[in-house]
C-alpha positions in Angstrom: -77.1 27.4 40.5 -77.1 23.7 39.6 -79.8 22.5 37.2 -81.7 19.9 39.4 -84.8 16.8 38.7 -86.9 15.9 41.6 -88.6 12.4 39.9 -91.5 10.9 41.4 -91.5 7.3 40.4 -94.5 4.9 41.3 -97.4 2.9 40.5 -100.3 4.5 41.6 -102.2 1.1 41.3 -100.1 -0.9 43.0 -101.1 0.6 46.9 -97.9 1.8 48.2 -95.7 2.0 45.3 -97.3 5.3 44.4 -95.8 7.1 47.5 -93.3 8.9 45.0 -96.0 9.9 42.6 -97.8 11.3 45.9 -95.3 13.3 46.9 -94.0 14.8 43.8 -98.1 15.8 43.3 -97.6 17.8 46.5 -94.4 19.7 46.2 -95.0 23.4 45.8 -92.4 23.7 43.0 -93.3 27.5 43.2 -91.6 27.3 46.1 -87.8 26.4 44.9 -85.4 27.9 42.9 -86.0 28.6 39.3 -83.0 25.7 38.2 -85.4 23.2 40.4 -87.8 20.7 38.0 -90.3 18.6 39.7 -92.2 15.8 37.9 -94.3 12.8 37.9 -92.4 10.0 36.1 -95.2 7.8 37.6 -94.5 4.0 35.3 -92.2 5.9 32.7 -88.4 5.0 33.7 -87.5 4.5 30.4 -88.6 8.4 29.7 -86.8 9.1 32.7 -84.2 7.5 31.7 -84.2 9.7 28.4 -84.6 12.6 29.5 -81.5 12.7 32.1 -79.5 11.6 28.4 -79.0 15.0 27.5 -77.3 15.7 30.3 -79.3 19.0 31.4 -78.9 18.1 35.2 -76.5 18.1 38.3 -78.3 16.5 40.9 -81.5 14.0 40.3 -83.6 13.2 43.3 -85.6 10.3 42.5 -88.4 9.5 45.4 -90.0 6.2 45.6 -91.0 3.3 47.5 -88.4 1.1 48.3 -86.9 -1.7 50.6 -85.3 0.0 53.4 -84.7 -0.8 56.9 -87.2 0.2 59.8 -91.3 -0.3 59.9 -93.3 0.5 57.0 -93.5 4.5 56.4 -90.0 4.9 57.4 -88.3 7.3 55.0 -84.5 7.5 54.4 -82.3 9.7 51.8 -79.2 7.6 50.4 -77.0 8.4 48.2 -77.0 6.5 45.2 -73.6 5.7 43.5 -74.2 5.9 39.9 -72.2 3.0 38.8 -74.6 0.3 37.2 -75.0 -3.0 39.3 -75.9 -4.9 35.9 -77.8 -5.0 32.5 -81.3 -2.9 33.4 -84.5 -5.1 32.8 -86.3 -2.4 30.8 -90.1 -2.5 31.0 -92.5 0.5 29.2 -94.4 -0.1 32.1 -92.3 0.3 35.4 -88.5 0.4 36.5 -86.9 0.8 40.2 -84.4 3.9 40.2 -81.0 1.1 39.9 -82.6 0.1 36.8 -83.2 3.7 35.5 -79.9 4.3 36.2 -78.1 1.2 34.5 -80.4 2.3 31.5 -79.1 5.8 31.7 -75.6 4.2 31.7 -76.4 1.6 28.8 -77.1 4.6 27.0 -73.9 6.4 27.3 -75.1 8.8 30.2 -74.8 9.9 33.9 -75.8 12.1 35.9 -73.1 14.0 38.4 -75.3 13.6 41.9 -78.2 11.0 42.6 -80.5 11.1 45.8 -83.2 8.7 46.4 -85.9 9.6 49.0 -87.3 6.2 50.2 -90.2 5.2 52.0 -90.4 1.5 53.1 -93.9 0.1 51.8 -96.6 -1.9 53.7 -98.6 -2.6 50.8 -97.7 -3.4 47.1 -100.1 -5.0 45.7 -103.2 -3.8 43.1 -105.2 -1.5 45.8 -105.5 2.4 45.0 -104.3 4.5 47.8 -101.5 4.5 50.7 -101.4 2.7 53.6 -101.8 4.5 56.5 -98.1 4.6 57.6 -96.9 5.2 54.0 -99.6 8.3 53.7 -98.4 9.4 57.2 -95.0 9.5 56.2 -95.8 11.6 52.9 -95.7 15.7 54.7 -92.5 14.7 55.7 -91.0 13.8 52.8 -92.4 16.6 50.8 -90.6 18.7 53.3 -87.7 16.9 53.1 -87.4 16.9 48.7 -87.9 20.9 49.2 -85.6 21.2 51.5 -83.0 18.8 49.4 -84.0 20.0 46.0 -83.4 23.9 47.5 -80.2 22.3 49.3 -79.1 20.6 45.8 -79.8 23.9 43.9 -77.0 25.8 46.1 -74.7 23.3 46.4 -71.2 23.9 45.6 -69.2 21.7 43.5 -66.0 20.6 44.0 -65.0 22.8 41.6 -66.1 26.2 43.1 -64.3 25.2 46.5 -61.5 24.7 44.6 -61.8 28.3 42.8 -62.7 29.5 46.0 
């Protein structure tokens, strides 16, 4: 089975921006396979960062707010290409996943498989709680990390197809 880091990254002050720290909070991780991990990375992207260093995972989904296309609570999965786009601002305080990422790289590490589940924000701005479309949109993406994180666990490689 393939080792695998479901991340909720977020600012749970900042309205919106704590959609991934929402639905992280409400994944049954009792519910996934034993290789699954499922944690709250919240503002930490530099422990984030850190911990995907040693190398102890094949897939990371990372779920956050972020800029996508549609109306506000509109959630996407892309694939995220884990070549750096440029020197990571780091901040103790708060990092998009790119910048996690070029971090992780900076640092002399990868990680084989990224996924990002995205939710397009209304609000980010200092205001506790989701906005209504952004909460609306939460069930579903808690169904859709469990069903990637199982998805991800199971996956083949390249390799095993190739043994196959």
């Amino acid at each position: 089975m393939n080792r695998v880091l479901v991340a909720g990254i977020g600012n749970v002050f900042l309205g919106d921006d704590g959609f991934g720290v929402e639905v992280v909070r409400r994944v049954d991780a009792a519910a996934l396979p034993g290789s699954v991990s499922v944690s709250d990375y919240g503002i930490r992207g530099v422990h984030l960062a850190y911990e995907l260093l040693g190398g102890a995972y094949d897939t990371l989904i990372m779920v956050d707010a972020v800029e996508i296309d549609g109306p506000p609570g509109t959630v996407a999965v892309l694939e995220i290409d884990d070549e750096p786009v440029g020197l990571a601002q780091v901040d103790g305080h708060g990092m998009h996943p790119q910048a996690v990422l070029d971090l992780l790289a900076r640092l002399g590490g990868r990680v084989p498989r990224v996924l990002l589940v995205g939710c397009r924000p209304q609000i980010i701005d200092e205001v506790m709680g989701l906005s209504e479309p952004v909460a609306a949109a939460v069930e579903g993406a808690v169904a859709a990390v469990t069903a990637l994180a199982r998805d991800e666990a199971y996956r083949r490689t390249d390799r095993e197809r190739a043994d196959a």
